[in-house]
N, C-alpha and C positions, 0 to 999 in steps of 0.2 A: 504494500500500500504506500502511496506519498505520504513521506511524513514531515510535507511541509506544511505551515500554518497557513490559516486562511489570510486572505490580504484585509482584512480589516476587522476591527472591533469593537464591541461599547464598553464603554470608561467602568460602566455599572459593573458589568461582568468582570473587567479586568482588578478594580480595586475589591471586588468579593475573592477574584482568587488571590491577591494579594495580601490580604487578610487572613486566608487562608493557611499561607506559606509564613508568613511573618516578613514578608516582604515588604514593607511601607516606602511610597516614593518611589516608584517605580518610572512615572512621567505616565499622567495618563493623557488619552488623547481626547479633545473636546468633541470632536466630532472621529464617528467611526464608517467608514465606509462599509460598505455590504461585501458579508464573505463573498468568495468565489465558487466557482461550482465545486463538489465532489469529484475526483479524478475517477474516469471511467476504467473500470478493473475488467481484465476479459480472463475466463477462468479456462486453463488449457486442460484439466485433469480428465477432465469430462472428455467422453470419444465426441460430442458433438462440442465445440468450445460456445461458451455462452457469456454476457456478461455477470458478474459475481451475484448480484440480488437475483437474478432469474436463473443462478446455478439449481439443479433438482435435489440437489443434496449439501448436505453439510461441509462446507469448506473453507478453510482460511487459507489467505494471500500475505506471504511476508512477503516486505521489497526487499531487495537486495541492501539498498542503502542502508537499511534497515539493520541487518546482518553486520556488516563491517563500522557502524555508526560506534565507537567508542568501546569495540570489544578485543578478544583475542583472534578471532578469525579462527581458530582450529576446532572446535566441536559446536556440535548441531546446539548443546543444550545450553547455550550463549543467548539462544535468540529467539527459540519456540518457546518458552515459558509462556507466552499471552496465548497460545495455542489453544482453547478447552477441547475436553478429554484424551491431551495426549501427556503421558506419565514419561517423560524424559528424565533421565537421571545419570551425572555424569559418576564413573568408577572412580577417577581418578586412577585410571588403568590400564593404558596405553596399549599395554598386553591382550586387553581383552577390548569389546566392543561396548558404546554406551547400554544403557539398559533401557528400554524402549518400549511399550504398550497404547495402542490405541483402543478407547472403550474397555479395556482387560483384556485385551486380544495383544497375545505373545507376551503376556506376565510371565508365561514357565521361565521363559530362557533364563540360561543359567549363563550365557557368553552368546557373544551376537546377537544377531535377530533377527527373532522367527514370530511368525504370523500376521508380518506386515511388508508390503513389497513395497520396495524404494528403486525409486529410477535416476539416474542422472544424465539427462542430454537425452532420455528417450533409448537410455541403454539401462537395462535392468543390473541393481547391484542386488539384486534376490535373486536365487537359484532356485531352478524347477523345483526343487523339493519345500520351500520356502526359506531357504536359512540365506541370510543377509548380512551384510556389511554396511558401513556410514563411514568408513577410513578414507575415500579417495574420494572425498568428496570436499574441493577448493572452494571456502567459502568468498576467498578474494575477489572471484571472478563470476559468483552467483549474481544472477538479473532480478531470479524471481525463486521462493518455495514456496508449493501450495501444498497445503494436507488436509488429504478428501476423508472422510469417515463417512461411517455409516454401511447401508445397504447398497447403493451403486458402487463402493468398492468391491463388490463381488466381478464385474465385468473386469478386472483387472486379474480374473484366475485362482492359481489356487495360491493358500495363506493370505486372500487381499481382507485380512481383517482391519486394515486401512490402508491408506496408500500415503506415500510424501515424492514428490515429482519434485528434482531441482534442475536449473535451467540456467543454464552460460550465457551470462549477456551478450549482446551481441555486438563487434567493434563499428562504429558509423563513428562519421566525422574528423575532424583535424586530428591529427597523430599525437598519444599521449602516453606519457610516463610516468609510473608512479614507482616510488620506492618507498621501504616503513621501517621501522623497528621499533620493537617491545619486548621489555623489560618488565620481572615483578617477584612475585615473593618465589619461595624453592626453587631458586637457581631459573624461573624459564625467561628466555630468551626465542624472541622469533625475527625473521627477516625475510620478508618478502619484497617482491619485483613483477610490473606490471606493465605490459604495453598494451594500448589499444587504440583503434582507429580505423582510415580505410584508404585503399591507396588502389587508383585503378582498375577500380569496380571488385576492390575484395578487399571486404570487412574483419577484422582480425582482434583477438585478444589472446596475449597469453601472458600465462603467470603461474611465477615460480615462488617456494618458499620454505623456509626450515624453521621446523621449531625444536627449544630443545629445553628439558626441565630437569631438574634434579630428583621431583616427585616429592610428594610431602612425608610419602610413609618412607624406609629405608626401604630397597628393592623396588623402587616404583621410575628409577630414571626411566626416561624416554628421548628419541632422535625420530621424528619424523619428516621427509620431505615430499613436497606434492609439485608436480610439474603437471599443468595444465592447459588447453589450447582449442579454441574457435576458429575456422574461417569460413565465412560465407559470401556467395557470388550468386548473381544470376546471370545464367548460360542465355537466357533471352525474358521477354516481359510476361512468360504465363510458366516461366519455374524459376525453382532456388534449389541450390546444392549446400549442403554443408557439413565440413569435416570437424569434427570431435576427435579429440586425441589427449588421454592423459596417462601420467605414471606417479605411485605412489611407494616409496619405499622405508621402512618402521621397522625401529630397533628397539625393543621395549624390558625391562626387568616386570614381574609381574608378583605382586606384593600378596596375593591372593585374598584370601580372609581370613575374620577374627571368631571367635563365641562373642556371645553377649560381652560374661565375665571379662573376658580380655581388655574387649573395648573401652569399658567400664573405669578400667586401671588404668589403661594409656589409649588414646585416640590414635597415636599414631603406632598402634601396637603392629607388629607383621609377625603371623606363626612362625616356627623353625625350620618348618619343610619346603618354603619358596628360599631360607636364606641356605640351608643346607645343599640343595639341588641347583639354585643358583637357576631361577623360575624366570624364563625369561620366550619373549617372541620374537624371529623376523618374519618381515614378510615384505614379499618386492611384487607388485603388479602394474602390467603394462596393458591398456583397450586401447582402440580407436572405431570408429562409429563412420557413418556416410549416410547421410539424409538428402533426399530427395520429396520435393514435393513440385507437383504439376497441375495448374487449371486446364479441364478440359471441358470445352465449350463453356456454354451459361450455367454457374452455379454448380460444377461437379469436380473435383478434384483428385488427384490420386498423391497418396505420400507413401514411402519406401522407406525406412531403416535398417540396415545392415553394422553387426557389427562384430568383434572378436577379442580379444585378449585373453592372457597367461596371467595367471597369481601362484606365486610360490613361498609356502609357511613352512617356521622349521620351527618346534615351540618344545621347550622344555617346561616338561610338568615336573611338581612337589610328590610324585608319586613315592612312597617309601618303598624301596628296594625290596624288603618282605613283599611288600602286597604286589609286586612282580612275579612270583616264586611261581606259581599256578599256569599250567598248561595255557592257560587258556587267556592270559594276559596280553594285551596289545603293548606292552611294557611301559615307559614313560616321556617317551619322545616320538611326536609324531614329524612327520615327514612328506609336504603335500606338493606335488606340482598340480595345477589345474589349467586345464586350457577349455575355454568356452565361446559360441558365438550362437548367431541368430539372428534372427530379422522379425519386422512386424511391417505387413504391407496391409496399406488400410483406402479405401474409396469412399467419400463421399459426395454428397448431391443435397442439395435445395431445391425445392417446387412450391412455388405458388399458384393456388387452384382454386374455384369457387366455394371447395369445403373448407380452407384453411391452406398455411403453410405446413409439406410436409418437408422432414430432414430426416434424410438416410447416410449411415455408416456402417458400414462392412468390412470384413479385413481376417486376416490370419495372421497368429502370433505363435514362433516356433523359437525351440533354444534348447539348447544340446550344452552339457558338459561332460569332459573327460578327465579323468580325476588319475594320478597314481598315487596310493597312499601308502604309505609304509611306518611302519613302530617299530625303536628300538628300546632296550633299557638303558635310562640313565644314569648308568653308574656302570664302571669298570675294577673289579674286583672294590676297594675298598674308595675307591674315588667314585664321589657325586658330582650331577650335573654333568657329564659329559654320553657325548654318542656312544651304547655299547653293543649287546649283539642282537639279531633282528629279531623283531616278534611278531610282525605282522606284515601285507604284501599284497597286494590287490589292485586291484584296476574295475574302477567302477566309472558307469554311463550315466547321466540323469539328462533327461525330455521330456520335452513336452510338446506337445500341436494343440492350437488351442484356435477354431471358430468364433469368429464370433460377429454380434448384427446387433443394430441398436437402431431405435426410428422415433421420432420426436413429431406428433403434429398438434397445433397451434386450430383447433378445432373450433374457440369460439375468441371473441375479442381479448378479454380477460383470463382464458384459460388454454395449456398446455397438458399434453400426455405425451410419455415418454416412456419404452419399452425396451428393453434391452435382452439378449440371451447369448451367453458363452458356455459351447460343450470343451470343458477341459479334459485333458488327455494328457496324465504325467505316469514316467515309464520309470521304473532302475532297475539297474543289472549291474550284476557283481562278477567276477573273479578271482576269486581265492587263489594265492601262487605260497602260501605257505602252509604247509602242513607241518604237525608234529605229531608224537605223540599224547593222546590226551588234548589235540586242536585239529579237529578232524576239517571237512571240507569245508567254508561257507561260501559258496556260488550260490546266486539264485537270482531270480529276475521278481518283478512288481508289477503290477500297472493299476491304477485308480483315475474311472470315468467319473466322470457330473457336468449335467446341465448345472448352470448357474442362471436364474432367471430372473430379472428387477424389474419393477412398473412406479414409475413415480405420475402423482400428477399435481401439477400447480395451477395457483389461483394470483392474479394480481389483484388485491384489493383496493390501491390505488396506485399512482403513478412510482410511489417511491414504496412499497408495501408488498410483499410478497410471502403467499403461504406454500407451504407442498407436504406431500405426505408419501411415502415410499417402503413399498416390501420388496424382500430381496432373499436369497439362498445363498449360501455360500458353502467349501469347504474346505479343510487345511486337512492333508497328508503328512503321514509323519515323515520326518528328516532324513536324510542318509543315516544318520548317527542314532536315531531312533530305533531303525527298520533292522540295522548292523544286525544283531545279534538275538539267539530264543531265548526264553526261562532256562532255566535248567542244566545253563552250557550246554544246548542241542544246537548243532549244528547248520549253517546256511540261513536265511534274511527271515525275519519274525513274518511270518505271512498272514497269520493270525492279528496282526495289529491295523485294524482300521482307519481311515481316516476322520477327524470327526466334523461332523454335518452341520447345521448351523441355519435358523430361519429368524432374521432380522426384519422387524418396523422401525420406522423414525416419522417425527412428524418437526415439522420448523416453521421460524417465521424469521423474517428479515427486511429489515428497516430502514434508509438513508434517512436523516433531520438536515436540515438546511435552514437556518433562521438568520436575522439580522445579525447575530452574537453568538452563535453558536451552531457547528456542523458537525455532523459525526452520522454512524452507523451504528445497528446492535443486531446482534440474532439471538436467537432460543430454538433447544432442538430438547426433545424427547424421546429420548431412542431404548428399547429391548429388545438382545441377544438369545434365542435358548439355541443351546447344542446339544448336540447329542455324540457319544460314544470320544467324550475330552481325554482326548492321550494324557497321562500322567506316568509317574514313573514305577516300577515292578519291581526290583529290585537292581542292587550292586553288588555281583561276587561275583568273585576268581576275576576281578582286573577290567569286568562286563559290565555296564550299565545296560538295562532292560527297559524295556515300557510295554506299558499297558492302557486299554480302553476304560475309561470308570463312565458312570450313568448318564442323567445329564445336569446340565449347568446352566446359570440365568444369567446376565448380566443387563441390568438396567440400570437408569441415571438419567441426569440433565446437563446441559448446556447451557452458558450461560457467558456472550461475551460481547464487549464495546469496543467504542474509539470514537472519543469526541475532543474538539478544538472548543475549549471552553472562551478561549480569547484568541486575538492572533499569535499570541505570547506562548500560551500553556494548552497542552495536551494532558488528553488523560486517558490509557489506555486498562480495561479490568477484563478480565476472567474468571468463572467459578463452575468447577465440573464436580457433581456428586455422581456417587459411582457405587450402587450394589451388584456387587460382583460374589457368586456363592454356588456352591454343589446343590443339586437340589435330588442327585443322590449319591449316597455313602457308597465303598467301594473300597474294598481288602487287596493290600500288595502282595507278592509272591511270598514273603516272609512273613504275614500273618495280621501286620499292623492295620487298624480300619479308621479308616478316616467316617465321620457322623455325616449326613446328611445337614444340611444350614451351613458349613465352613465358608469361611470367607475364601475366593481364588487366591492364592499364593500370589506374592508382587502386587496385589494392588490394594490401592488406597481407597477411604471411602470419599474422601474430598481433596479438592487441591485451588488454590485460588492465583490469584496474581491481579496487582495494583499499582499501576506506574504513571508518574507524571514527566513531562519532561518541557521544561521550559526555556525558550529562547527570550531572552529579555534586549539581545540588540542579534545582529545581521551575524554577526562572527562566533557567539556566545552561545554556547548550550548546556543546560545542567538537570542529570536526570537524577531522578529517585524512584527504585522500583522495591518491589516484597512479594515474597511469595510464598507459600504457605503448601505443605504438604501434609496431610494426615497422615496416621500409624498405618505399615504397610506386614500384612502380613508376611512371613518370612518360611512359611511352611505350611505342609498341606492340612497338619491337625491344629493347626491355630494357635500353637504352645508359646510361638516366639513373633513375636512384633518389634519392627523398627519403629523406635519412637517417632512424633508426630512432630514437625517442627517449622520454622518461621525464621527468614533469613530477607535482609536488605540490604541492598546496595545502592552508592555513592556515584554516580560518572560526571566530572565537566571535561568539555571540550571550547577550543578555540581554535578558528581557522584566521591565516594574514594573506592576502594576499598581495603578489610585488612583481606587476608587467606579467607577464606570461608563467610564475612560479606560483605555486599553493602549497602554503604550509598548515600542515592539519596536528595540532598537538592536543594530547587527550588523556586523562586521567582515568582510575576508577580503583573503588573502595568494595570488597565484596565483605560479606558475612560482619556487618559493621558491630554488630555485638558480640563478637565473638564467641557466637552459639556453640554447642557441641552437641554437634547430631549425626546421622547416621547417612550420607549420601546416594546410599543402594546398599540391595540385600541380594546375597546367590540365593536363588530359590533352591529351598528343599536341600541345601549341601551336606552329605553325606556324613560328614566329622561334627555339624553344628557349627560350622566358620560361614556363619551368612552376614555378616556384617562386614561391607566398607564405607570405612568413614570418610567423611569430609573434611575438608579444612574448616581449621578457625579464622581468622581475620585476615583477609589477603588483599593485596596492593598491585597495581599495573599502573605502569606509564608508556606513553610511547608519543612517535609522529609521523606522518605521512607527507611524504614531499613529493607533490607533484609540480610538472613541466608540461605545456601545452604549444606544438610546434608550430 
């Protein structure tokens, strides 16, 4: 969204928020000119793109400015906070991936992210089976992130228990450069580099960047760098081409977790088995992508993505050497190359006709990965933490072919219908290339079909006023890492283990104000999940994590978010998600333990809010205050352990000077100003009782940005 102020204000309004702030003497103005309009937002997430108040579903639009506005630029969870209902939460774990859930959709995960598919440039960083990543994703160079919830993230396949689309500005205009650095508390340090512009009918960004932290816990260093790149052309005036191209490469220690007690004694406590094995990840990945899109004739279009890239992790785990001992141990060092690609060719068309406007979209979405994976143990005779001898060896496939059709028609003046249907088709197949004794074969193949089917319809109530209501299906497969292995240390892919099903409503409304003194937006969305046959976990022995099907589960809540320009001066941006999230039936693990029917889902919170203002009091000047607020999260599936509930605010000014053709952007910020001690994410469900990683207490950033415009 622009988060620029409206060009004018009343005095009225401005010395109430002045008053407010404890800000007296501000210079108010006698006369206020009339805001300007609302910048029009067009929401791309959607197959048919719409503007954001006539989106059919639940969606918010970060700008990009937005994004890099007075932060660190390296994790998502810098910026989605005003997000409602997504549960972002950083590890402070470089090693491992943020902890992520939309609506309680992919609370389990225990590392990465699963049951949410994330795209960047219209390249999937989710894999057919749904397991995800957010590591290469350059926030320097984002335009725009939108995150869809609800029930039309079903049309996005399997695991779309939401979706977040990020999108690379795109280079226009005079040639420009930027460069930055920041500095703050534990050692981190970043330095990024940015060119962008257009030269010759091709539009260009790219940008480079390193950051690097000492970690707050011991074991928690990190060296991340991201190289990223845009260019777009058109070949003539009814197409555009454009290539995507980035690399990510991450050197991380991995601090793992605490017990409660631990925590309790020291915030910055690390168990003995990440410091003994010397628990640490790399990982280097290289994509690139080629977009095509083409007008053909009146109103029809056709667009093309293609794309490919290699990720390769080498990750030492805290696994104790004892609990390697067992036949049947992948030992504690995994070993990944992966090479993956794909395309999504998609046609659409516009018609106007005496019954209404109809819109049609069509298209196939196909993605293939190729995995080799290998375990060895981590330790050689009496030395830990290093490569020892193999325990595991395979070669696994994951696809998918996914159909899919969507038709939107505009039936009466005020009212729309919108239809959609994707038959998904995700495959895996194994290779076992290790046998032992006591590790007999596990080859075996998978496949799970489903329609996915959504019908939204909206109502405009008045020009700036929009209702809708929407049913949907969905469903998430389990993981490679799920499927791996039976009960029992039997042999070859859990075949037995389902995927689970899922029929979602939402109902919303959405709002633009515009008055002499004040403009802003609000939505409200009411939305219930039930599933059926929710993967959980079976059991852990002999070195094996299992899973299993339990009954079903409910997940409902509310929505609840703004953005108004109370003056030309002061914003003020809120959000508030309530979230009953619960088994609604009980369900015995292979070892005997039963979880009650009512539990709350593991990883999610019942509420979460956020409260931000941010005021420009002259042209160059800006100074925010934001809070955000998370409730107790459970931490496991019988409800015994909760991360406490907590409340944290932060401090940011900035100042920009400018001098001829040079811009200099210097910017501060203050996180956790009271120096809370609370609990930043929890491993769900972890095996030992180490669900807790904490957060920092009171942390500091500086930094500037210098740009040059040719």
């Amino acid at each position: 969204m622009n988060d620029r102020p409206p060009p004018g204000c009343s005095s009225t309004a401005l010395a109430l928020a002045a008053g407010l702030l404890g800000l007296p003497g501000i210079g108010l103005a006698q006369e206020a000119e009339a805001p300007g309009p609302l910048p029009e937002v067009t929401v791309r997430s959607t197959l048919l793109a719409s503007p954001l108040e006539q989106a059919p579903a639940s969606v918010t639009v970060v700008d990009g400015a937005r994004v890099r506005d007075r932060q660190w630029q390296v994790n998502l969870s810098e910026s989605l906070a005003a997000v409602p209902g997504l549960l972002l939460q950083n590890r402070q774990n470089y090693a491992q991936d943020l902890q992520l859930s939309i609506r309680g959709q992919g609370a389990r995960s225990t590392f990465g992210v699963r049951g949410i598919q994330i795209y960047v440039d219209g390249i999937p960083a989710t894999m057919p089976d749904g397991q995800g990543q957010t590591s290469n994703i350059d926030l320097a160079s984002v335009e725009r992130i939108e995150v869809l919830r609800g029930p039309y993230s079903a049309l996005y396949g399997n695991a779309s228990g939401g979706v977040i689309n990020i999108y690379t500005e795109r280079g226009e205009g005079r040639p420009e450069v930027h460069s930055s650095f920041t500095v703050g508390s534990n050692g981190q340090k970043r330095l990024g580099l940015k060119a962008s512009g257009e030269s010759h009918g091709v539009g260009y960004v790219v940008s480079a960047s390193r950051y690097l932290t000492d970690g707050y816990r011991p074991q928690s260093a990190a060296d991340k760098n991201l190289f990223n790149a845009r260019l777009d052309t058109q070949p003539d005036e009814d197409s555009h081409l454009t290539l995507v191209a980035s690399h990510t490469a991450i050197d991380a220690k991995d601090p793992g977790g605490v017990t409660p007690a631990e925590w309790r004694a020291d915030r910055r406590a690390v168990a003995q088995g990440p410091l003994d094995y010397d628990a640490r990840k790399s990982v280097s990945q290289t994509q690139a992508g080629l977009g095509y899109e083409r007008r053909i004739g009146s109103g029809s279009a056709l667009r093309l993505m293609v794309y490919a890239g290699r990720r390769e992790t080498t990750q030492y785990q805290a696994t104790p050497a004892a609990a390697q001992r067992p036949a049947t141990s992948a030992g504690g060092v995994i070993a990944l190359q992966r090479d993956y690609g794909g395309l999504d060719l998609r046609w659409a068309a516009s018609r106007e006709t005496s019954a209404g406007r109809f819109e049609l979209a069509t298209g196939l979405a196909a993605n293939i990965t190729r995995e080799d994976r290998q375990g060895y143990n981590n330790f050689i005779g009496s030395r830990y933490g290093v490569m020892g001898a193999l325990r595991r060896d395979e070669r696994n496939t994951l696809g998918n072919i996914d159909p899919y059709v969507q038709a939107s028609w505009a039936f009466a003046p005020a009212w729309k219908m919108q239809a959609g249907l994707r038959w998904s088709n995700v495959s895996f197949e194994s290779h076992d290339r290790y046998m032992a004794p006591g590790n007999g074969d596990d080859s075996g193949n998978a496949a799970y079909h489903r329609l996915l089917p959504v019908v939204t319809l909206q109502h405009q109530l008045d020009e700036r006023t929009h209702v809708y209501a929407s049913l949907g299906s969905g469903f998430e497969t389990p993981t490679f890492n799920e499927i791996s292995y039976r009960p029992a240390g039997l042999p070859g892919l859990n075949f037995g283990l389902r995927p689970a099903v899922s029929a979602s409503a939402e109902a919303g409304i959405r709002q633009r104000f515009e008055g002499e003194s004040m403009r802003g937006q609000w939505a409200a969305a009411l939305f219930r999940t039930q599933t059926r046959d929710e993967i959980v976990a079976a059991e852990n022995a002999g070195g094996r994590a299992t899973y299993q099907n339990a009954g079903r589960t409910r997940r409902q809540g509310m929505e609840l978010s703004a953005t108004a320009w109370l003056t030309r001066q002061l914003k003020i941006e809120a959000a508030l998600t309530l979230l009953d999230a619960r088994l609604r039936d009980g369900f015995c693990d292979a070892r005997g333990g039963c979880i009650a029917a009512g539990r709350r889902i593991a990883g999610t919170a019942r509420s979460q809010a956020y409260l931000a203002l941010d005021w420009r009091p002259a042209q160059d000047w800006s100074l925010g205050l934001d809070w955000r607020q998370v409730g107790r999260v459970a931490a496991n599936d019988d409800n015994s352990v909760h991360a406490p509930g907590y409340g944290v605010a932060g401090l940011s000014v900035g100042h920009a000077m400018r001098l001829g053709a040079w811009t200099l952007n210097a910017f501060a910020r203050l996180d956790n100003l009271a120096d809370r001690k609370y609990v930043g994410s929890v491993i769900v469900n972890e095996a030992n009782g180490r669900y807790y990683e904490a957060a920092p207490g009171r942390q500091w950033m500086a930094g500037m940005n210098l740009a040059y415009q040719f």
